[in-house]
Gaussian input, Z-matrix of N, CA and C with variables (Angstrom, degrees):
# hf/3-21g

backbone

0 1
 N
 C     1     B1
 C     2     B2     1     A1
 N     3     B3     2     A2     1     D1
 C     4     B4     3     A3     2     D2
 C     5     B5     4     A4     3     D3
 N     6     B6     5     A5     4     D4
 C     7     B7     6     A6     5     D5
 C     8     B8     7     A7     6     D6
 N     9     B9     8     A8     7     D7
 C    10    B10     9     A9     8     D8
 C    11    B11    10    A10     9     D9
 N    12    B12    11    A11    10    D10
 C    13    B13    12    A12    11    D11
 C    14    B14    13    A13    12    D12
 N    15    B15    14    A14    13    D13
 C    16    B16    15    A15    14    D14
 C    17    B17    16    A16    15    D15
 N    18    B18    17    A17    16    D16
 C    19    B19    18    A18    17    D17
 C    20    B20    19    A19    18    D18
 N    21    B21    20    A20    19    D19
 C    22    B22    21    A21    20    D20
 C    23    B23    22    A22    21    D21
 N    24    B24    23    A23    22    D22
 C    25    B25    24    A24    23    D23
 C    26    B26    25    A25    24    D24
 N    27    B27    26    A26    25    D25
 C    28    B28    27    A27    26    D26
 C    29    B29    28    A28    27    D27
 N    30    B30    29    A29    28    D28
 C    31    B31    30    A30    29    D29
 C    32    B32    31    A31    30    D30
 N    33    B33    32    A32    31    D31
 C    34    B34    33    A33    32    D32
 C    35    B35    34    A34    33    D33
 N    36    B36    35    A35    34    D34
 C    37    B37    36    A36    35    D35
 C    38    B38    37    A37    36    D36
 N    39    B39    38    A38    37    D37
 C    40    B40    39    A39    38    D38
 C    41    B41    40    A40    39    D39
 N    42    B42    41    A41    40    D40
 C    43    B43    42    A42    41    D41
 C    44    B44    43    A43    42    D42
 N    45    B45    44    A44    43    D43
 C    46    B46    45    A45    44    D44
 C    47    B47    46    A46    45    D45
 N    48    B48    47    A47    46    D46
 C    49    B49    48    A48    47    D47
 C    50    B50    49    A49    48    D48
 N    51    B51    50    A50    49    D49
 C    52    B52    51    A51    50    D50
 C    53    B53    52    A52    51    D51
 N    54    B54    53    A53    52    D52
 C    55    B55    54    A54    53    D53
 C    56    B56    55    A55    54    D54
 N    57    B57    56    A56    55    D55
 C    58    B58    57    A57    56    D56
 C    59    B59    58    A58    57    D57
 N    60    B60    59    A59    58    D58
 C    61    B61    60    A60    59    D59
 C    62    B62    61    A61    60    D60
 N    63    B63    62    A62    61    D61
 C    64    B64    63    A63    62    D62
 C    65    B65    64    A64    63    D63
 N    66    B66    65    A65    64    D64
 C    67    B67    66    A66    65    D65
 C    68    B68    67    A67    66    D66
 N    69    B69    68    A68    67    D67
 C    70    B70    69    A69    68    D68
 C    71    B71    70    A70    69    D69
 N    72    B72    71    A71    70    D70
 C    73    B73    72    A72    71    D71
 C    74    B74    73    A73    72    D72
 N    75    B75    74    A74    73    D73
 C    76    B76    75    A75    74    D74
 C    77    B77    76    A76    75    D75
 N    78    B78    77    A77    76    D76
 C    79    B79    78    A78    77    D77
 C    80    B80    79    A79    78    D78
 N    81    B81    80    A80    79    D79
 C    82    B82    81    A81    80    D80
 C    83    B83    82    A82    81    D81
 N    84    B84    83    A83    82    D82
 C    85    B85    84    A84    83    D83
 C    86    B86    85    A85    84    D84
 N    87    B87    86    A86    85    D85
 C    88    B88    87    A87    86    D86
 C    89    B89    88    A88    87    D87
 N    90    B90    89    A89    88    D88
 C    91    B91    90    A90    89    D89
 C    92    B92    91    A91    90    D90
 N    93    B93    92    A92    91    D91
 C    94    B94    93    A93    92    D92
 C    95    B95    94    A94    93    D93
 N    96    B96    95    A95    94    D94
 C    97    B97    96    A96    95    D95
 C    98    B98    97    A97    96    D96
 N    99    B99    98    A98    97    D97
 C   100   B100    99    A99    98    D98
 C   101   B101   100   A100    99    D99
 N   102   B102   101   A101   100   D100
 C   103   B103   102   A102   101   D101
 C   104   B104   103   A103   102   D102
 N   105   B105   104   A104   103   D103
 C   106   B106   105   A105   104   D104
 C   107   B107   106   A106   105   D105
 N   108   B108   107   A107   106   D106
 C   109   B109   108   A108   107   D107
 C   110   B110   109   A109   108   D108
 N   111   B111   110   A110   109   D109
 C   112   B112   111   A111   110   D110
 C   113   B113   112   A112   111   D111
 N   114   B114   113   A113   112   D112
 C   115   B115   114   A114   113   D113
 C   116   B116   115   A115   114   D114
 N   117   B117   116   A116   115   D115
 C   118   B118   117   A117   116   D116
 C   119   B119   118   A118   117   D117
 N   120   B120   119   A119   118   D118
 C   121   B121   120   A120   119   D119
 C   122   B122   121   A121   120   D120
 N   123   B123   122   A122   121   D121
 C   124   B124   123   A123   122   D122
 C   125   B125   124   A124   123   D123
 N   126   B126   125   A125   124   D124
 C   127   B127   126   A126   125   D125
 C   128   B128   127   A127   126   D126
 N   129   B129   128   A128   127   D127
 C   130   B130   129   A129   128   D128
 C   131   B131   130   A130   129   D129
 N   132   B132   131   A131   130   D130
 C   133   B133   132   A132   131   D131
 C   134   B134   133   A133   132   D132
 N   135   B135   134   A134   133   D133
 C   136   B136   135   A135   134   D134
 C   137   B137   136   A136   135   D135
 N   138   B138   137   A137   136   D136
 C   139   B139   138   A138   137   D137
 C   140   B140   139   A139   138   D138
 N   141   B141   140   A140   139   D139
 C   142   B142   141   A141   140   D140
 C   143   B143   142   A142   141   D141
 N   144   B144   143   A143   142   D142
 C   145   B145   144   A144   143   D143
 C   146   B146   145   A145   144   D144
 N   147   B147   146   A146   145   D145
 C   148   B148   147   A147   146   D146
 C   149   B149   148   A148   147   D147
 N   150   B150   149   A149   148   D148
 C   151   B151   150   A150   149   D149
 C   152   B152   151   A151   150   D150
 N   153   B153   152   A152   151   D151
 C   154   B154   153   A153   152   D152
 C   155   B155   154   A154   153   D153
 N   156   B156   155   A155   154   D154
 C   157   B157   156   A156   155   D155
 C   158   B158   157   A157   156   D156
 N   159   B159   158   A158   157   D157
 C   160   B160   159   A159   158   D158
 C   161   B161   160   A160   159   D159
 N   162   B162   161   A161   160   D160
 C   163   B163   162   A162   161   D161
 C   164   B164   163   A163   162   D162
 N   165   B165   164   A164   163   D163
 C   166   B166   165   A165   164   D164
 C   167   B167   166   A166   165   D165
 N   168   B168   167   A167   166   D166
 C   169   B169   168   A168   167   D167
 C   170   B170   169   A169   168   D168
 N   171   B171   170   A170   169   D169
 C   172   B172   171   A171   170   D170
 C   173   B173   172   A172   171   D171
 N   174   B174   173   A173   172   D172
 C   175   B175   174   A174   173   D173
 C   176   B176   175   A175   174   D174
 N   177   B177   176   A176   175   D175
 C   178   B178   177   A177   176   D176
 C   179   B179   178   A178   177   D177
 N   180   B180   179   A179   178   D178
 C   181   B181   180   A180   179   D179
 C   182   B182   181   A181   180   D180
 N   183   B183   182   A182   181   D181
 C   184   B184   183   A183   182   D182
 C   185   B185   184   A184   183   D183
 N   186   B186   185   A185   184   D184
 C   187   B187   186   A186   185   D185
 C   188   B188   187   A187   186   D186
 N   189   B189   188   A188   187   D187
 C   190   B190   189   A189   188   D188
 C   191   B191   190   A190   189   D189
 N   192   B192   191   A191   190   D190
 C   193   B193   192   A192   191   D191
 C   194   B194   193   A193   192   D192
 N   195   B195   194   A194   193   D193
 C   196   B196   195   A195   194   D194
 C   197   B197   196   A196   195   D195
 N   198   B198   197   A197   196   D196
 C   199   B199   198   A198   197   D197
 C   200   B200   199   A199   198   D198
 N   201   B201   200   A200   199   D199
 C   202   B202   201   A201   200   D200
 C   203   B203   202   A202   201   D201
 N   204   B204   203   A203   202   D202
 C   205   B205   204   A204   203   D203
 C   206   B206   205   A205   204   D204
 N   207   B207   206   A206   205   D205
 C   208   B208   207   A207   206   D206
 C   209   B209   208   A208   207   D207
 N   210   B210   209   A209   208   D208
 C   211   B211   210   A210   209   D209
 C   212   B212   211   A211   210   D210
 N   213   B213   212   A212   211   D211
 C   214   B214   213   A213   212   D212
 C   215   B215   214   A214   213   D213
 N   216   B216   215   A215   214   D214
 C   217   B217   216   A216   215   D215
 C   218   B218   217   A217   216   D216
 N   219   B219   218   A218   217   D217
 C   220   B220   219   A219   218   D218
 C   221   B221   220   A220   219   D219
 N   222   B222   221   A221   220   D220
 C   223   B223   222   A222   221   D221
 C   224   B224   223   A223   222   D222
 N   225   B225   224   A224   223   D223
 C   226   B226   225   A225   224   D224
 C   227   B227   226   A226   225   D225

   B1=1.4479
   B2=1.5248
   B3=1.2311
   B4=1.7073
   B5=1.4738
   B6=1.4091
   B7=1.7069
   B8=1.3442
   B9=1.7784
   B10=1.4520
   B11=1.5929
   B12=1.5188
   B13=1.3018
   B14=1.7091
   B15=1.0492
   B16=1.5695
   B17=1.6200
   B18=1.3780
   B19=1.6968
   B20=1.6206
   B21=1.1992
   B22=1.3169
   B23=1.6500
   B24=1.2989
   B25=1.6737
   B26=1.5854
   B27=1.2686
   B28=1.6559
   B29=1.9463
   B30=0.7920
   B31=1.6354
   B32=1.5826
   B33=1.2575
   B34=1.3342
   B35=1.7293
   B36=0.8276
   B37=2.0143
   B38=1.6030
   B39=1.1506
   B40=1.4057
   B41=1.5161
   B42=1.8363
   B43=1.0467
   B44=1.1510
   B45=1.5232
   B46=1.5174
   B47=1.7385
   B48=1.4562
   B49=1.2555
   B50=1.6056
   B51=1.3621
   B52=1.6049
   B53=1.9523
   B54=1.5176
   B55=1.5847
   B56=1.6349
   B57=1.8355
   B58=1.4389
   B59=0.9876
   B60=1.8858
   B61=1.4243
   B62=1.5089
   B63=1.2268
   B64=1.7200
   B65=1.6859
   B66=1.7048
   B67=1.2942
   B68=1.6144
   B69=1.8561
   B70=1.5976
   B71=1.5269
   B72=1.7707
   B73=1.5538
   B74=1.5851
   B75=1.2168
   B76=1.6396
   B77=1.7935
   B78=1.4972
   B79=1.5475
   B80=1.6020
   B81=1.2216
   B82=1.7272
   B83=1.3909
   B84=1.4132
   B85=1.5146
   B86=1.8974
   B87=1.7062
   B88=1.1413
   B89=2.0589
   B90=1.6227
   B91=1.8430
   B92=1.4755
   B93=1.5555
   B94=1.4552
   B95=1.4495
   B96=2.2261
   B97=1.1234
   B98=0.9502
   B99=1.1345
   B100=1.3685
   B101=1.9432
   B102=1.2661
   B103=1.7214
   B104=1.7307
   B105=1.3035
   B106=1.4543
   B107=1.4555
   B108=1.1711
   B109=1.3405
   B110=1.4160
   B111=1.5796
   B112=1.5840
   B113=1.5674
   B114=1.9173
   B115=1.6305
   B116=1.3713
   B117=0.8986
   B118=1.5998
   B119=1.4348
   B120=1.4991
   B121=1.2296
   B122=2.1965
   B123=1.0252
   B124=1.9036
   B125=1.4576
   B126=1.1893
   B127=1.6161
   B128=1.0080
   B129=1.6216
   B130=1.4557
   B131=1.4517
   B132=1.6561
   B133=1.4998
   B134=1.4407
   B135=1.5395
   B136=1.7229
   B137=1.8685
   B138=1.3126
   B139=1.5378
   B140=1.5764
   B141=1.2809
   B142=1.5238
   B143=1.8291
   B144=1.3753
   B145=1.3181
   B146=1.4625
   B147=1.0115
   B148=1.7880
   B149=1.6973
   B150=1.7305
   B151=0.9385
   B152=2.3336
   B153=1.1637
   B154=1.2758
   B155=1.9741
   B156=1.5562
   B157=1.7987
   B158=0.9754
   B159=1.4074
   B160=1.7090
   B161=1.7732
   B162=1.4167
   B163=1.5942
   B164=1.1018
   B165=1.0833
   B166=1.6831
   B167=1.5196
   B168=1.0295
   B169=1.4177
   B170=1.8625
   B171=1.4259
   B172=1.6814
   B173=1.8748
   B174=1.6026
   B175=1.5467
   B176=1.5173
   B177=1.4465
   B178=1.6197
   B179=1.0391
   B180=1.5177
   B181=2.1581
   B182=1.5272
   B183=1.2093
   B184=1.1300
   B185=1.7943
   B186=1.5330
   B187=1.5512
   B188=1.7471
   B189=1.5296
   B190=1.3145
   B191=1.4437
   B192=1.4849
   B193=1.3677
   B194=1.5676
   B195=0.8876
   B196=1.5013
   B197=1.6056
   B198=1.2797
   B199=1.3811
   B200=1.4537
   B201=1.6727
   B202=1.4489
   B203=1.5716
   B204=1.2565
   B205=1.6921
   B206=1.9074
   B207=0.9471
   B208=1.8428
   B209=1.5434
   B210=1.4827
   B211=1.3053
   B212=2.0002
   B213=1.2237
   B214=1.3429
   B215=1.6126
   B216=1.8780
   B217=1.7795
   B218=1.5590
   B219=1.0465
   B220=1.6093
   B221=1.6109
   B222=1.2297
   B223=1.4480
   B224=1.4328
   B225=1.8675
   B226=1.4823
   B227=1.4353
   A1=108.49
   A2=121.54
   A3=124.41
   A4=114.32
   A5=99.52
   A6=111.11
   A7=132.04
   A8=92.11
   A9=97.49
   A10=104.83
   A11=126.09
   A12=132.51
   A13=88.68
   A14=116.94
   A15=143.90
   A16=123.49
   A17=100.42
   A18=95.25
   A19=121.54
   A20=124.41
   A21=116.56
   A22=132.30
   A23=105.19
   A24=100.40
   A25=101.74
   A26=135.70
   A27=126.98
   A28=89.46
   A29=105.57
   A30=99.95
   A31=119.41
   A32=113.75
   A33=127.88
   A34=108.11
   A35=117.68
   A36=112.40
   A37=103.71
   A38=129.14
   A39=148.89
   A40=104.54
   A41=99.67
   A42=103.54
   A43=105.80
   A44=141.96
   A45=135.67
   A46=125.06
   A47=106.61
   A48=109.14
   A49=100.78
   A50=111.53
   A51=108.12
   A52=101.42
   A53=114.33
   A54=112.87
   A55=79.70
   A56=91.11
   A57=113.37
   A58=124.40
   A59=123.61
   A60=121.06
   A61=139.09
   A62=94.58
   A63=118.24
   A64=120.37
   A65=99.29
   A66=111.23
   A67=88.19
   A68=92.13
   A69=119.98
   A70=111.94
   A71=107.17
   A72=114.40
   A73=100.22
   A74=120.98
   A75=110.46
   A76=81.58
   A77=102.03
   A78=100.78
   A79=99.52
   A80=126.00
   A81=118.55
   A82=110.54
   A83=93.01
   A84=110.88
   A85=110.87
   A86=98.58
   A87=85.23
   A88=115.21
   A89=75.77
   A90=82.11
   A91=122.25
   A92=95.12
   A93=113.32
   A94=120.60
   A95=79.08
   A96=112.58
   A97=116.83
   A98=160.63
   A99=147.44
   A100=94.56
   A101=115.19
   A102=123.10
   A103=120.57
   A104=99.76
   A105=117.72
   A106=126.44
   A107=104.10
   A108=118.10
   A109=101.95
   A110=117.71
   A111=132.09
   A112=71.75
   A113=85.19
   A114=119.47
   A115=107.51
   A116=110.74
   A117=110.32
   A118=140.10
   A119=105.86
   A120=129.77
   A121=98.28
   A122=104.12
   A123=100.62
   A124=76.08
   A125=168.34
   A126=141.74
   A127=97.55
   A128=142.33
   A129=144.92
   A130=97.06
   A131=105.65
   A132=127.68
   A133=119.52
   A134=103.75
   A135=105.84
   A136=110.26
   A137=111.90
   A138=119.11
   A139=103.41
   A140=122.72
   A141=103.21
   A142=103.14
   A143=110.99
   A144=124.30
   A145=108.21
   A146=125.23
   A147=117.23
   A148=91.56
   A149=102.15
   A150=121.19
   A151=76.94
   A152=103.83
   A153=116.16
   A154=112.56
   A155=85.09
   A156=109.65
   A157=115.68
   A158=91.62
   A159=131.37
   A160=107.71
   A161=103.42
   A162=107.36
   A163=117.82
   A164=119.94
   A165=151.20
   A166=113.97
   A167=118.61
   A168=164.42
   A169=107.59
   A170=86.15
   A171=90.67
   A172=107.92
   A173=99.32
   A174=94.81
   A175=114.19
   A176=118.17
   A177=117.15
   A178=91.22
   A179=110.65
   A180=124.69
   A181=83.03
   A182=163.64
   A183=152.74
   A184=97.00
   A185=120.57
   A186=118.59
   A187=109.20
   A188=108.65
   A189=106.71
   A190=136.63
   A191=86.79
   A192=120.39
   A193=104.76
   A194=143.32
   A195=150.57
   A196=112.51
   A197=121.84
   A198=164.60
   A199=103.72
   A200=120.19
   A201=113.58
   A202=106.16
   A203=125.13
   A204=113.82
   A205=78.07
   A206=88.98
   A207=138.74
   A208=95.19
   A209=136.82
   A210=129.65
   A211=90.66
   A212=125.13
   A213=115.31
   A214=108.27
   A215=88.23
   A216=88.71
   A217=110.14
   A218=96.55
   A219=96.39
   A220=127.74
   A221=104.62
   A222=138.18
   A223=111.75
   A224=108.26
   A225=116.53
   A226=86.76
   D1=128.85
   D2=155.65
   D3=-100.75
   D4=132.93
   D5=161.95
   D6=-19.95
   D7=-39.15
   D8=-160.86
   D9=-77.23
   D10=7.96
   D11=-147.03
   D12=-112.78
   D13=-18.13
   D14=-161.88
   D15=-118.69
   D16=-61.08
   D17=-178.88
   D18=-93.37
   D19=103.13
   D20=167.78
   D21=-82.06
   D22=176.92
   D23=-175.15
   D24=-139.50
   D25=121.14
   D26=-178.96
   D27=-121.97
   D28=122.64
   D29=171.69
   D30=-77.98
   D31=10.14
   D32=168.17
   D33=-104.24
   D34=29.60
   D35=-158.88
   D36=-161.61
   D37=99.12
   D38=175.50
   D39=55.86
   D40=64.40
   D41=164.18
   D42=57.11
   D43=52.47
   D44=165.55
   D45=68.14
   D46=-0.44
   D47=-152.63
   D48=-93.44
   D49=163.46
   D50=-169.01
   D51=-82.36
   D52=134.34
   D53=-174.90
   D54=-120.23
   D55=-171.50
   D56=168.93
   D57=-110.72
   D58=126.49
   D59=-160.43
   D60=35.80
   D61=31.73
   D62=175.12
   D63=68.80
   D64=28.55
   D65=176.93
   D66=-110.30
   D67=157.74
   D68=-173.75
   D69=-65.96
   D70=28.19
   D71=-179.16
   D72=-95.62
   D73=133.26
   D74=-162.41
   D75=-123.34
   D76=138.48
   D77=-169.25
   D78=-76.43
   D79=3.55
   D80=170.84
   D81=-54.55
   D82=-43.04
   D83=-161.64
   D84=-69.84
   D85=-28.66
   D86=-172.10
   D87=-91.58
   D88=-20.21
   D89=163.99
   D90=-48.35
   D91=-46.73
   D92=170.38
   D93=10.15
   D94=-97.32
   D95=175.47
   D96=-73.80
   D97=-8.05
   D98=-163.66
   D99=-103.62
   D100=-27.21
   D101=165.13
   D102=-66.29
   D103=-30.25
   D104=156.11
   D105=-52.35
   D106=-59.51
   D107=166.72
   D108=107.37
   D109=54.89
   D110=169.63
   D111=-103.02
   D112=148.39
   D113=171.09
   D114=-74.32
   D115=146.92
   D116=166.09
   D117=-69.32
   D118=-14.89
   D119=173.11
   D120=-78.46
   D121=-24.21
   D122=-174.34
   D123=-102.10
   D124=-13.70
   D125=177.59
   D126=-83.78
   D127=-24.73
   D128=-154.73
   D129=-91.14
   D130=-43.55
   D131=178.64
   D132=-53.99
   D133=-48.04
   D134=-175.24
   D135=-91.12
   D136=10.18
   D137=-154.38
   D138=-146.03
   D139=65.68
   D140=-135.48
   D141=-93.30
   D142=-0.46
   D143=173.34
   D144=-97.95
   D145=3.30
   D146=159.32
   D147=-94.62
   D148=166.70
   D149=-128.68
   D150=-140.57
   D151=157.62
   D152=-176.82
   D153=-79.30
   D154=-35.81
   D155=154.90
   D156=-17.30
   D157=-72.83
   D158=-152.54
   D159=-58.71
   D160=-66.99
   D161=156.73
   D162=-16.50
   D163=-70.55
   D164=-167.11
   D165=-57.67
   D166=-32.93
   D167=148.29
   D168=-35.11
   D169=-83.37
   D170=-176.39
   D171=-53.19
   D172=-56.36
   D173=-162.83
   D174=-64.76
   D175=-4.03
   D176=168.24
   D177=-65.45
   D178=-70.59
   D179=-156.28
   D180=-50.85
   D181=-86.33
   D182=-99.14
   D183=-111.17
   D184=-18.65
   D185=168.41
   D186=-76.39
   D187=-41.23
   D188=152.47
   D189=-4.26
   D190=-94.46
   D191=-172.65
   D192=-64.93
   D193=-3.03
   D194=163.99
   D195=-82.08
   D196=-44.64
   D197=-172.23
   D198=-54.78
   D199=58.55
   D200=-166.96
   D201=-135.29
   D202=173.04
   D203=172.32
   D204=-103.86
   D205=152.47
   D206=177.96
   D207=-90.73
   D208=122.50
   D209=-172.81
   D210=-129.78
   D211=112.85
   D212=165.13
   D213=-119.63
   D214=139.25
   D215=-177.09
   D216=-83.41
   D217=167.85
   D218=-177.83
   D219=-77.72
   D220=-26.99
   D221=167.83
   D222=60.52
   D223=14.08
   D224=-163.24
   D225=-127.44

């Protein structure tokens, strides 16, 4: 599975921010909780139109986005 199959972005729709499948679920939110340390089985529970995917989904997009080279100048 890729993210990109999953996370969308409308810059008109929660403030620009990336959701899931173009619902008002913004994957911040689902990092959130899952950083909280709610199970995933009670996010599926309280959210009942996201998808187990979807989860799966954010923590790629969000391993991604971490996923950078580090550039330091030498300044010497």
């Amino acid at each position: 599975m890729k993210y990109v199959d999953r996370i969308t972005f409308d810059p008109k729709q929660c403030g620009g921010r990336t959701c899931i499948r173009g619902m008002r679920i913004r994957v911040k939110d689902v990092l959130d909780l899952l950083a909280a340390g709610v199970p995933e089985t009670e996010i599926l529970a309280d959210i009942p139109y996201l998808e187990a995917e979807d989860i799966r989904a954010c923590l790629e997009y969000a391993a991604q986005e971490v996923d950078h080279s580090v550039l330091l100048a030498s300044g010497r």
